[in-house]
Steps between C-alpha positions, in 0.01 A plus 500: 500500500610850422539754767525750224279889631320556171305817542227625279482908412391741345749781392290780647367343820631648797376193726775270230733827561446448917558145459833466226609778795463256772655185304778739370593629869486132581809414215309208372487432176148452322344525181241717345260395315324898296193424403430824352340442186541149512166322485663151536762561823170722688282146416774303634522670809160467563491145379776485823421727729098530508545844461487786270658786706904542483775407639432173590820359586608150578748273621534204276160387496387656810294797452540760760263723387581881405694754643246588820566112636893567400495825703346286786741260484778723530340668841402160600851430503503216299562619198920482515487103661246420215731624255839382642346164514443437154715772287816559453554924480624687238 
């Protein structure tokens, strides 16, 4: 199984801006997956996620949810040990 963060965005979202923040400050790598004007990627995320709202961001095939239960990780505290247990940074 992966433990690869995929997260979903949109380029002009400031909820995706909050959350690449957050992974960035983190120095874990992850991938984005625009779906600006991408019909196909936005139905796939759906298809995954249940959702239509971005980001939706997950960890291999875990789906965390978007960038408010990210954020609540984070001042949950769990956040960092969630991430140094399955991620190596970058």
């Amino acid at each position: 199984m992966s433990n690869e963060i995929v997260m979903y965005a949109s380029a002009w979202c400031g909820y995706c801006h909050r959350a690449r923040s957050l992974l960035q400050s983190k120095n874990v790598a992850f991938r984005e997956m625009v779906i600006d004007g991408n019909s196909e990627l936005r139905q796939e995320m759906i298809a995954r996620a249940g959702r239509q709202t971005v980001p939706q961001i997950f960890i291999g095939e875990h789906h965390l949810g978007g960038c408010d239960e990210l954020v609540a990780l984070e001042l949950a505290g769990e956040l960092d040990a969630l991430l140094a247990g399955n991620f190596i940074t970058a």
